[in-house]
FIDODREN-184548 format. One record per residue: residue number from 1; residue in three letters; chain; x, y, z of N, C-alpha, C, O in turn. Coordinates in nm, 4 decimals, padded with zeros to 6 digits. Layout:
<segus>
@nr=NUM	rest=ala	kette=A	npx=X	npy=Y	npz=Z	capx=X	capy=Y	capz=Z	cpx=X	cpy=Y	cpz=Z	opx=X	opy=Y	opz=Z
...
</segus>
This chain:
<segus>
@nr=1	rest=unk	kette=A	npx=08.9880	npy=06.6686	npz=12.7836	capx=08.9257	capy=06.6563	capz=12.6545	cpx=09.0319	cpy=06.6639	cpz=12.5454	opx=09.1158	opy=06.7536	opz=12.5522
@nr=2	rest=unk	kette=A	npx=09.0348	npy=06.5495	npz=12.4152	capx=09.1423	capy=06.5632	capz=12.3367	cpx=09.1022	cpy=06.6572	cpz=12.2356	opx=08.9800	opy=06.6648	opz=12.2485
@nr=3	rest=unk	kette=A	npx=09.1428	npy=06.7426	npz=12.1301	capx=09.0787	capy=06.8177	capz=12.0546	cpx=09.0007	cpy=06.7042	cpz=11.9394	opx=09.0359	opy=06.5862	opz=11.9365
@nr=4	rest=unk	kette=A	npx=08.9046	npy=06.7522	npz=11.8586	capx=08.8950	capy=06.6495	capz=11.7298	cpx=08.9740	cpy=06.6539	cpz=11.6514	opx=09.0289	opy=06.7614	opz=11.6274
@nr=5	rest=unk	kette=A	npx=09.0151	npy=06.5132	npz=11.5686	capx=09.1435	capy=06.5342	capz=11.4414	cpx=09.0226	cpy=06.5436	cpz=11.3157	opx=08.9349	opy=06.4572	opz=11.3148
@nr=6	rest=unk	kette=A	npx=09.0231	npy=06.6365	npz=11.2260	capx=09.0088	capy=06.6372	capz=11.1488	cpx=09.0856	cpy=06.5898	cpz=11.0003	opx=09.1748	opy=06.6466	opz=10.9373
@nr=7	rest=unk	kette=A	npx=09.0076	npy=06.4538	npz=10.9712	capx=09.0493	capy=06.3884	capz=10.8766	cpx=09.0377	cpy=06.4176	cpz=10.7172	opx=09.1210	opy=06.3991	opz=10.6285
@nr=8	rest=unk	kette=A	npx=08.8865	npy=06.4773	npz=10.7104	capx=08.9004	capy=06.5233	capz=10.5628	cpx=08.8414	cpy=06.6455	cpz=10.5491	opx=08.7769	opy=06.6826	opz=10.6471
@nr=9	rest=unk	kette=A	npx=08.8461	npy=06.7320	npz=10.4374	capx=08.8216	capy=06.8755	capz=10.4311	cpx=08.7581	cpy=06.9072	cpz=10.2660	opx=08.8167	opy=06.9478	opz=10.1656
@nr=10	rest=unk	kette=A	npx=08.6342	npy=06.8747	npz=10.2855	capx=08.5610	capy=06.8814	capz=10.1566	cpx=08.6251	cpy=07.0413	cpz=10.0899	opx=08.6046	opy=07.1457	opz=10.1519
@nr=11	rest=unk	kette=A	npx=08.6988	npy=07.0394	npz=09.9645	capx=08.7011	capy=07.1813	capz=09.9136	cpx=08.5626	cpy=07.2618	cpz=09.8721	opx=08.4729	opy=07.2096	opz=09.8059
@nr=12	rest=unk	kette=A	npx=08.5601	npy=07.3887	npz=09.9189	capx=08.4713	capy=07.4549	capz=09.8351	cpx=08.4448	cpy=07.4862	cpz=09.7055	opx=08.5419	opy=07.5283	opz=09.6427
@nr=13	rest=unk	kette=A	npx=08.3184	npy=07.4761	npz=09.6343	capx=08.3658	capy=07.4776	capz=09.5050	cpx=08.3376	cpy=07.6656	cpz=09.4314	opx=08.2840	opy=07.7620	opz=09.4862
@nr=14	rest=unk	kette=A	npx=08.3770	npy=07.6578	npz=09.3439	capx=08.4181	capy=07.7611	capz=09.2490	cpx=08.3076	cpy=07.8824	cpz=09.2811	opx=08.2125	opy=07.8412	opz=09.2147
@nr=15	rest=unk	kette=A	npx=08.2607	npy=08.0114	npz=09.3448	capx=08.1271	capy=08.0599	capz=09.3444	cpx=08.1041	cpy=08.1018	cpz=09.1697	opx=08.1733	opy=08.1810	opz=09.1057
@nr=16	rest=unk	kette=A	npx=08.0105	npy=08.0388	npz=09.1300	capx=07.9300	capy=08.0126	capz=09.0153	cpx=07.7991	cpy=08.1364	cpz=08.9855	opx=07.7780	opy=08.2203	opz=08.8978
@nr=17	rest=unk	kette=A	npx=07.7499	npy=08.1049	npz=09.0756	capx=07.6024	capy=08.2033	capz=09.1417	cpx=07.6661	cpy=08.3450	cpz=09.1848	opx=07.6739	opy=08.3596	opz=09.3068
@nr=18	rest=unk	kette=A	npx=07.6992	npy=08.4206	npz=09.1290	capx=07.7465	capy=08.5717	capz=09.1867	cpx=07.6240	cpy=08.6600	cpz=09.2098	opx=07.6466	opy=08.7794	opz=09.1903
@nr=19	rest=unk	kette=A	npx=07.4982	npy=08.6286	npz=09.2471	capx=07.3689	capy=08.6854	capz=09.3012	cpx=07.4401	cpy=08.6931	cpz=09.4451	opx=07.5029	opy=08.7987	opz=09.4522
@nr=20	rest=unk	kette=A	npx=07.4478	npy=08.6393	npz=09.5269	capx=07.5037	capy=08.6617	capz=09.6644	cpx=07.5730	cpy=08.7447	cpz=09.7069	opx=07.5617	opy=08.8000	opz=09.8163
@nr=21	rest=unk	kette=A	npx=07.6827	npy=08.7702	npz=09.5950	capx=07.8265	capy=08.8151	capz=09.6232	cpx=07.7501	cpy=09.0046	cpz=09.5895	opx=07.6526	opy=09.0350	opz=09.5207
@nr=22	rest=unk	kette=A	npx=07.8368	npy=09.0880	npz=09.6643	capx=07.8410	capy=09.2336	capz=09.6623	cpx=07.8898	cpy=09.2724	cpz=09.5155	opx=07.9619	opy=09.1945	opz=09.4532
@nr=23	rest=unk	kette=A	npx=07.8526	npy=09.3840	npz=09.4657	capx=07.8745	capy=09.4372	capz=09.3460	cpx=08.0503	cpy=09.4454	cpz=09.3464	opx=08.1076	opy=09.4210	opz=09.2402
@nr=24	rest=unk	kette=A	npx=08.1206	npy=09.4757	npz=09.4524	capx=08.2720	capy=09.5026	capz=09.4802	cpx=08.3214	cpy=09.3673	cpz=09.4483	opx=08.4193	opy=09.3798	opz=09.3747
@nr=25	rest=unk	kette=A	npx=08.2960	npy=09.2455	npz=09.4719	capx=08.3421	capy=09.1004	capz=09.4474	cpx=08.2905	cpy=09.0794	cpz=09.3373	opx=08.3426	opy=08.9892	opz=09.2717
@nr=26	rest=unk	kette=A	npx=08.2095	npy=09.1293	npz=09.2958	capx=08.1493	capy=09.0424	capz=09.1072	cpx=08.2557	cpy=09.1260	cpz=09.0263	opx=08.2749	opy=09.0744	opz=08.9162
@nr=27	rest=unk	kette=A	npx=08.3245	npy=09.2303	npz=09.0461	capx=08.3407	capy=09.3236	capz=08.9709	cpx=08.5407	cpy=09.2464	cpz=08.8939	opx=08.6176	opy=09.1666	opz=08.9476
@nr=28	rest=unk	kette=A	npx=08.5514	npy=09.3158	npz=08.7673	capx=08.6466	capy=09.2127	capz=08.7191	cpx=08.7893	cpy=09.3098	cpz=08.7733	opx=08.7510	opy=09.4263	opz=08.7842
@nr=29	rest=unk	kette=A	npx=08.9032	npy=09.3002	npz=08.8011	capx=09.0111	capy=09.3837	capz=08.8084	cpx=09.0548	cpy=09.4233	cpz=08.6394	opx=09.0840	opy=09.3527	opz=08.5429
@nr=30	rest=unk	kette=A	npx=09.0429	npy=09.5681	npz=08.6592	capx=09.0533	capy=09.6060	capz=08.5525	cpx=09.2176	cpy=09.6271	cpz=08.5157	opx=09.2920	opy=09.5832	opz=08.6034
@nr=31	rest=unk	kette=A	npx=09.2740	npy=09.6785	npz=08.4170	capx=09.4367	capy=09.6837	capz=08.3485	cpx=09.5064	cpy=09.8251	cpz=08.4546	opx=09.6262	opy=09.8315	opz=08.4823
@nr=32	rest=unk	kette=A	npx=09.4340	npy=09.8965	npz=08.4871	capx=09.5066	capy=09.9856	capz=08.5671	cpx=09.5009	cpy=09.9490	cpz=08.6949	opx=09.6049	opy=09.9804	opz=08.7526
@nr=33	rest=unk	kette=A	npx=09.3924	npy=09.8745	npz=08.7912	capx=09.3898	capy=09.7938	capz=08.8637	cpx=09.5140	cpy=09.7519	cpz=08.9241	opx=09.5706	opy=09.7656	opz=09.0325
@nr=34	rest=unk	kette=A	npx=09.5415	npy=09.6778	npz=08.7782	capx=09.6813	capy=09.5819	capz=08.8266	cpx=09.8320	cpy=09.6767	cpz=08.7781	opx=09.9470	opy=09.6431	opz=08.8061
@nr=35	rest=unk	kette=A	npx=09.7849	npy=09.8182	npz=08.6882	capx=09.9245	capy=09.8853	capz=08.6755	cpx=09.9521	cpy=09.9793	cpz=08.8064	opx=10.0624	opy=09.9907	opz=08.8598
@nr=36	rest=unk	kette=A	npx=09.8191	npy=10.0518	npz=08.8532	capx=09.9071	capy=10.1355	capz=08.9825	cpx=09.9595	cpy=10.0634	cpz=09.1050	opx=10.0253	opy=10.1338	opz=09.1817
@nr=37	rest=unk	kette=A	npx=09.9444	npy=09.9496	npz=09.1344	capx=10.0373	capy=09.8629	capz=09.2476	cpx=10.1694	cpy=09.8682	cpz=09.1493	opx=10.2661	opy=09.9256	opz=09.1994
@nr=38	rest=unk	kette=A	npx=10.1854	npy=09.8204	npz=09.0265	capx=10.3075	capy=09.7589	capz=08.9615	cpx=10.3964	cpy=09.8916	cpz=08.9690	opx=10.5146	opy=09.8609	opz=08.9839
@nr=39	rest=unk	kette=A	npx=10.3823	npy=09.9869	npz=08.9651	capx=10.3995	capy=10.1166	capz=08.9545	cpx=10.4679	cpy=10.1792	cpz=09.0730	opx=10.5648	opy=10.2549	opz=09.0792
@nr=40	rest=unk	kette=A	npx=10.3927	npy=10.1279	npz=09.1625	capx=10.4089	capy=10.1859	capz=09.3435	cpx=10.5100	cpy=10.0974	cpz=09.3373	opx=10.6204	opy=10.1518	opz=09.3381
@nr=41	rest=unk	kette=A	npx=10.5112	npy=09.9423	npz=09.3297	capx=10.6332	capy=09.8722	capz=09.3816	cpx=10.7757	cpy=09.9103	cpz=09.3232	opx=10.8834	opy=09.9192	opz=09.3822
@nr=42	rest=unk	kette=A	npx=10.7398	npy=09.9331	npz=09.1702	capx=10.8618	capy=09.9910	capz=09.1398	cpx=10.9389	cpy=10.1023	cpz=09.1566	opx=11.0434	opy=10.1322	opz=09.0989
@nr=43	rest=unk	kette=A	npx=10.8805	npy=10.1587	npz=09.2376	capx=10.8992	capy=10.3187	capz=09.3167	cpx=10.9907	cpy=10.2988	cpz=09.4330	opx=11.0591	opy=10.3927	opz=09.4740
@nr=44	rest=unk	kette=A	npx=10.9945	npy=10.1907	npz=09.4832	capx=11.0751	capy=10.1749	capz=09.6371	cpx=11.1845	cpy=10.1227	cpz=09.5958	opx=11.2761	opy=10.1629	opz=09.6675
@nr=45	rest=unk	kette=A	npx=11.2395	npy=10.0164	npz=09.4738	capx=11.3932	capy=10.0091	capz=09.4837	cpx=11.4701	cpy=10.0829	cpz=09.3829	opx=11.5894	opy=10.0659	opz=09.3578
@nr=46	rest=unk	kette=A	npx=11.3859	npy=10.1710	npz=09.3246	capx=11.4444	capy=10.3148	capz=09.2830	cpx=11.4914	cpy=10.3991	cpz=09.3828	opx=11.6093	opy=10.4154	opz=09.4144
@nr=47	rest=unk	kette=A	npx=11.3701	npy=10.4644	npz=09.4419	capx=11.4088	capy=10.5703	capz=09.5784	cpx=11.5547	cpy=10.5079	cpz=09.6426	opx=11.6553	opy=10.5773	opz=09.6575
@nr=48	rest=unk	kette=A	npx=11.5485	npy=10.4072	npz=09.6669	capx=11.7290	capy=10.2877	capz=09.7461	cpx=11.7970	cpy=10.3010	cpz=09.6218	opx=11.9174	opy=10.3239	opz=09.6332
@nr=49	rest=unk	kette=A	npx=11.7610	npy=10.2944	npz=09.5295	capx=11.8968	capy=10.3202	capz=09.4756	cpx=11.9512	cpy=10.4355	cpz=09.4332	opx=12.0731	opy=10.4461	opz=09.4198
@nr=50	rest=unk	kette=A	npx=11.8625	npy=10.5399	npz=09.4061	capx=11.8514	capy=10.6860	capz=09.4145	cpx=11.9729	cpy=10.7234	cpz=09.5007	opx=12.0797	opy=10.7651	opz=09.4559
@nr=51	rest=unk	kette=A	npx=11.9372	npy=10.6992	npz=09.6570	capx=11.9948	capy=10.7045	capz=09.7777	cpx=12.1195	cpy=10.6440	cpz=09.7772	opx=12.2130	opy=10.7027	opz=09.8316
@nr=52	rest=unk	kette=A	npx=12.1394	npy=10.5136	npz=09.7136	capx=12.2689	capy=10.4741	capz=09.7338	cpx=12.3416	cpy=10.4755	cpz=09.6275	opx=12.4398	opy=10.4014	opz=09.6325
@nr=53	rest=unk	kette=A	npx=12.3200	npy=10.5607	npz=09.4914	capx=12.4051	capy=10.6090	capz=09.4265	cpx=12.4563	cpy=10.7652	cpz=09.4650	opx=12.5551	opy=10.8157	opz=09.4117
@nr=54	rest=unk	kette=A	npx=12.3698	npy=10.8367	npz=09.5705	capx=12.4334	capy=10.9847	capz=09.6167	cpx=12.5653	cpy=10.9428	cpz=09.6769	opx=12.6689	opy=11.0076	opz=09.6623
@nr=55	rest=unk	kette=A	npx=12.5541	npy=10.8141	npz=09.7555	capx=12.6568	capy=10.7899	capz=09.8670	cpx=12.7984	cpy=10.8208	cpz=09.8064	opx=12.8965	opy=10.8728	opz=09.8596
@nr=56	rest=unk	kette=A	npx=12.7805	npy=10.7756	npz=09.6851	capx=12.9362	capy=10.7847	capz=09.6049	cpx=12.9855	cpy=10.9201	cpz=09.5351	opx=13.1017	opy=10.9574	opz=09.5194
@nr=57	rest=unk	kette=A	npx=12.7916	npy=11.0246	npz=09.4733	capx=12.8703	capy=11.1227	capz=09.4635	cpx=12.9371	cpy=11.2189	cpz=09.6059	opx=13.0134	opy=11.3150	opz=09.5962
@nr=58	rest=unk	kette=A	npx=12.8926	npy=11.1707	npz=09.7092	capx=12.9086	capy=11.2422	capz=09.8761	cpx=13.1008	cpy=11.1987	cpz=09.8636	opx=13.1761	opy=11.2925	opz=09.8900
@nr=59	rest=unk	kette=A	npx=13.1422	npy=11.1126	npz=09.8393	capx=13.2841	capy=11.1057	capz=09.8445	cpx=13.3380	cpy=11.1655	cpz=09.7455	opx=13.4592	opy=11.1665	opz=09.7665
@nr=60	rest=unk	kette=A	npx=13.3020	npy=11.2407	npz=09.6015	capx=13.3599	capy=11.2406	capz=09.4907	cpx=13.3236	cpy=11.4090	cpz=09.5308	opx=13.4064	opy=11.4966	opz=09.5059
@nr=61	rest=unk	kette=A	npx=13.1693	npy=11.4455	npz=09.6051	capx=13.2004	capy=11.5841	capz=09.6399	cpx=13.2748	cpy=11.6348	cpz=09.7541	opx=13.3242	opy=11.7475	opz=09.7562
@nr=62	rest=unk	kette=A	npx=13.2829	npy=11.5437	npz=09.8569	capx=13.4240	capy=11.5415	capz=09.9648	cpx=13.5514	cpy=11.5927	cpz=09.9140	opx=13.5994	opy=11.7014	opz=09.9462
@nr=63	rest=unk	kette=A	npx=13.6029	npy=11.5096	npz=09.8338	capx=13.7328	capy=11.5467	capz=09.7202	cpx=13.7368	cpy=11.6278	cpz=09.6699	opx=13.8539	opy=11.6655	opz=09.6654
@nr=64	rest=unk	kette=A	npx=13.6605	npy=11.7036	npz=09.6098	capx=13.6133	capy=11.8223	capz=09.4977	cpx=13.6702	cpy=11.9194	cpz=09.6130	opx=13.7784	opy=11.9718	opz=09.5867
@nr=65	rest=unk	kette=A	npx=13.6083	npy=11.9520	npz=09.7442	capx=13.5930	capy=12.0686	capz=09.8133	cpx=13.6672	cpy=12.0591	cpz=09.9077	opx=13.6493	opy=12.1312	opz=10.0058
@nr=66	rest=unk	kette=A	npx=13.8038	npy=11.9377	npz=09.9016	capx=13.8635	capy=11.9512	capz=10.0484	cpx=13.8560	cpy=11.9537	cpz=10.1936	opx=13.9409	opy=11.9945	opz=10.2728
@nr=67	rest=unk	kette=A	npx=13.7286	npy=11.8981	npz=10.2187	capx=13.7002	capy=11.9104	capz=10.3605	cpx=13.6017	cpy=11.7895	cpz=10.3394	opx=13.5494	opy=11.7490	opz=10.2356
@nr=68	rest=unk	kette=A	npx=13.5900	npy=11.7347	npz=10.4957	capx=13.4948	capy=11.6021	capz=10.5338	cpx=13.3583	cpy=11.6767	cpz=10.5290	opx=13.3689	opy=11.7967	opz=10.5545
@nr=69	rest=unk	kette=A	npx=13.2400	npy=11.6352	npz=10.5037	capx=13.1251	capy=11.6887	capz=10.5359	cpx=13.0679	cpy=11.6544	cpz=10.6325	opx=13.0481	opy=11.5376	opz=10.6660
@nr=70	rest=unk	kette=A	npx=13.0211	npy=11.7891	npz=10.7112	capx=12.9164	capy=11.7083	capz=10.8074	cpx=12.8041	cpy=11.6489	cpz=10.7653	opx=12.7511	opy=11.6530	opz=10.6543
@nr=71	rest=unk	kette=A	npx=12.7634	npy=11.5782	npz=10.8904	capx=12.6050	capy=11.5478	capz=10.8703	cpx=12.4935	cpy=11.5986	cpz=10.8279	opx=12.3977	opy=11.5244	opz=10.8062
@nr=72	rest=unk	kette=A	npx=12.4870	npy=11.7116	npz=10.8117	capx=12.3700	capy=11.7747	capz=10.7735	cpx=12.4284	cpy=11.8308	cpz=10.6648	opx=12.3476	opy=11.9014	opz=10.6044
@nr=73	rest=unk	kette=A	npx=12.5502	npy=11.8276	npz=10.6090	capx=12.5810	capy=11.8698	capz=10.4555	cpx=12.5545	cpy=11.7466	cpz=10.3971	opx=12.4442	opy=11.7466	opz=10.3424
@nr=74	rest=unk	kette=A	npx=12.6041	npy=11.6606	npz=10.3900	capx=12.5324	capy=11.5292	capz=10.3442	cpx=12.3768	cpy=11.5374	cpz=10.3167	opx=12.3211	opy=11.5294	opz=10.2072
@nr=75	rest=unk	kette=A	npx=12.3144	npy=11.5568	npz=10.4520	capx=12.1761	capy=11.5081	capz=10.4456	cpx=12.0834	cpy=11.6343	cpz=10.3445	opx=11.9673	opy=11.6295	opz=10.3038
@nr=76	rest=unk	kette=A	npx=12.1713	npy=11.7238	npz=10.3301	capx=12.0881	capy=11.8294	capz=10.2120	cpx=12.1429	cpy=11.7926	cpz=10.0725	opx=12.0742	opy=11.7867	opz=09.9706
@nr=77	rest=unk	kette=A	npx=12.2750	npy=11.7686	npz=10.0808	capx=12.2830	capy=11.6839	capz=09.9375	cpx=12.1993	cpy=11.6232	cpz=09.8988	opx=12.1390	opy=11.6512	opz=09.7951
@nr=78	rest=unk	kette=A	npx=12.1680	npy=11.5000	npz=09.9905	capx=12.0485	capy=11.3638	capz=09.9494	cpx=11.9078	cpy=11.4895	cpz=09.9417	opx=11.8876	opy=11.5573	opz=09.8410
@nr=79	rest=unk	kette=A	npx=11.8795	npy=11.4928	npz=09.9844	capx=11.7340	capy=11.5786	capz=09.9708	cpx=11.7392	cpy=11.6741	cpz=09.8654	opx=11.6453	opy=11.6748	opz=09.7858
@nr=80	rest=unk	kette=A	npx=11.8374	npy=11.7589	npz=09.8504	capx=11.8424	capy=11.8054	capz=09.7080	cpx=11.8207	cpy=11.7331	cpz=09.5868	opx=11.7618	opy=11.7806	opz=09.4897
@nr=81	rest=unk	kette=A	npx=11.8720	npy=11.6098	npz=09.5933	capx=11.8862	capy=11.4998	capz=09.4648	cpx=11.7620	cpy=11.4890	cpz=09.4448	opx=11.7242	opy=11.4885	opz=09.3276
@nr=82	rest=unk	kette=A	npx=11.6436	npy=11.4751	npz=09.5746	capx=11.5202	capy=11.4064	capz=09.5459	cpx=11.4321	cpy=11.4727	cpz=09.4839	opx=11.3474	opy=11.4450	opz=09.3990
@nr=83	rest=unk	kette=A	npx=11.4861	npy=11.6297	npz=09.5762	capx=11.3891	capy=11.7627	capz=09.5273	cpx=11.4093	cpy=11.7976	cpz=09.3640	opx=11.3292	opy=11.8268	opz=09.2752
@nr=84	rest=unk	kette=A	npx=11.5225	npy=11.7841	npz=09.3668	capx=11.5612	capy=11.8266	capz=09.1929	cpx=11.4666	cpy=11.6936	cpz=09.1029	opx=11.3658	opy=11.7113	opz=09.0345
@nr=85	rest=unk	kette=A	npx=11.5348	npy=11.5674	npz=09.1296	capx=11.4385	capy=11.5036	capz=09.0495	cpx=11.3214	cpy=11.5120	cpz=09.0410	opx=11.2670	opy=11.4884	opz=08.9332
@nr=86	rest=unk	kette=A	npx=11.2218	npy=11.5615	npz=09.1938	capx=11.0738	capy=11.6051	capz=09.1308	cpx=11.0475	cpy=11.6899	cpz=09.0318	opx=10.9568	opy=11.6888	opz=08.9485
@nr=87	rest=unk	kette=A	npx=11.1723	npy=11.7939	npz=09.0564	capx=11.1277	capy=11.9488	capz=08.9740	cpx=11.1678	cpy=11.8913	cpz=08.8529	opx=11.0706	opy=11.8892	opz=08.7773
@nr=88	rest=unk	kette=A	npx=11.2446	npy=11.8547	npz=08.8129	capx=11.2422	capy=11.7628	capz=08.7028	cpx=11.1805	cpy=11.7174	cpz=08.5858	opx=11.1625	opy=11.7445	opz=08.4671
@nr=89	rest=unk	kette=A	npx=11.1505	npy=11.6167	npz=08.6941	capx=11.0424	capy=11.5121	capz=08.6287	cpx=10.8851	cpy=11.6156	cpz=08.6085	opx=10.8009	opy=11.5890	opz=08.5227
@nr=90	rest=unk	kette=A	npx=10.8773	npy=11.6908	npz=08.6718	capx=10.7194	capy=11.7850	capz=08.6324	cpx=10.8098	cpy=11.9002	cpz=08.5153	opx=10.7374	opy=11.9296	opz=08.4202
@nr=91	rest=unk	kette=A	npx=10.9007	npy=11.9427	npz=08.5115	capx=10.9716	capy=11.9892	capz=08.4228	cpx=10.9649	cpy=11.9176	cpz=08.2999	opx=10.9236	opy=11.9709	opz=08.1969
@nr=92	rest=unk	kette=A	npx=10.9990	npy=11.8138	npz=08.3050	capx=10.9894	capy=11.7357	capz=08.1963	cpx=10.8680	cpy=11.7260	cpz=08.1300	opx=10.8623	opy=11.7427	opz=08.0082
@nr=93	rest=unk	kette=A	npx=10.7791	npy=11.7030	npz=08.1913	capx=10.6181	capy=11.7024	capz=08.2154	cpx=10.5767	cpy=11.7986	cpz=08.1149	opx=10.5609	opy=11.7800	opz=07.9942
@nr=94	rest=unk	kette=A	npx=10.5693	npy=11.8510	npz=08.1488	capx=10.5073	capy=11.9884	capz=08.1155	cpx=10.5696	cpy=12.0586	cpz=08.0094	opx=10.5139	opy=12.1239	opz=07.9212
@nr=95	rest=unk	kette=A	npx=10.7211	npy=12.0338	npz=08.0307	capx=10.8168	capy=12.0621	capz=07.8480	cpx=10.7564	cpy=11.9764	cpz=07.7759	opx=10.7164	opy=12.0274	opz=07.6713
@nr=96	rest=unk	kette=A	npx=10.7246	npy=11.8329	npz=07.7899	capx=10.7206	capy=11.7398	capz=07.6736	cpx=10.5652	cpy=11.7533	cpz=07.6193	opx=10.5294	opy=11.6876	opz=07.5215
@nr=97	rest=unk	kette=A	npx=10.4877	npy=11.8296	npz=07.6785	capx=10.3326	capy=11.8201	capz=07.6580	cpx=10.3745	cpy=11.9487	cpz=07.5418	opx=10.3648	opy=11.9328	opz=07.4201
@nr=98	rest=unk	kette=A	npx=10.4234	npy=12.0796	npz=07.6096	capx=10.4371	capy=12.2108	capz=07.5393	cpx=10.4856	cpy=12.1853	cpz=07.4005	opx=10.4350	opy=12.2274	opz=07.2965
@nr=99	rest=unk	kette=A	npx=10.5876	npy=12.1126	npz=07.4140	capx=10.7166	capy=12.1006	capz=07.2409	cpx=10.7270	cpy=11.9737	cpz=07.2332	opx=10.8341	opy=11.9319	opz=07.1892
@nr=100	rest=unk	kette=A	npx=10.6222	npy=11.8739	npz=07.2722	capx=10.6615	capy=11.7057	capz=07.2557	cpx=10.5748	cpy=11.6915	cpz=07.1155	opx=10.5070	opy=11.7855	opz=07.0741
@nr=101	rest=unk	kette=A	npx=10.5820	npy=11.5886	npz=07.0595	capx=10.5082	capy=11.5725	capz=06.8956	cpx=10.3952	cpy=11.5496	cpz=06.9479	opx=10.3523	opy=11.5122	opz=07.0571
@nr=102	rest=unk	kette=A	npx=10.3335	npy=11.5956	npz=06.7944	capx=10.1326	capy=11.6439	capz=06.8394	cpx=10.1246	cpy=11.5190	cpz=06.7002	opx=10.0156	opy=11.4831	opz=06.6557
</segus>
């Protein structure tokens, strides 16, 4: 049996009638909708670069202290960087609400 070739492919048209459709599909994407994805994406080539700007202070604190670091001195460096920037950034938070302009 050969398969059928399908020659033409009527498009569907536009749904017009939103009686059919679920309250979740009629519904419009709202402005935050489309800001917490924009938000999340811009979160991942921060975190990489976060990470690959420690790499350079890891050689500049190598030098400082005279000795190679191990692996797990390294790997608390990087995790320190991340931890500090949370405390930080909620530091910041919470200063700028207390003494930020009213």
């Amino acid at each position: 049996m050969y398969p059928r070739i399908i020659e033409h492919v009527e498009p569907l048209a536009y749904v017009k009638d939103q009686s059919n459709l679920s309250s979740i599909e009629a519904t419009a994407a709202s402005k935050t909708t489309w800001l917490i994805p924009i938000v999340v994406t811009i979160g991942g080539p921060l975190f990489g670069y976060d990470t690959g700007y420690i790499s350079a202070v890891l050689v500049t604190i190598e030098s400082s202290l005279g000795h190679v670091l191990t692996s797990s001195e390294q790997e608390t460096a990087t995790s320190f960087t991340s931890g500090g920037a949370l405390a930080g950034a909620v530091g910041a938070g919470l200063t700028a609400d207390r003494f930020g302009r009213r």
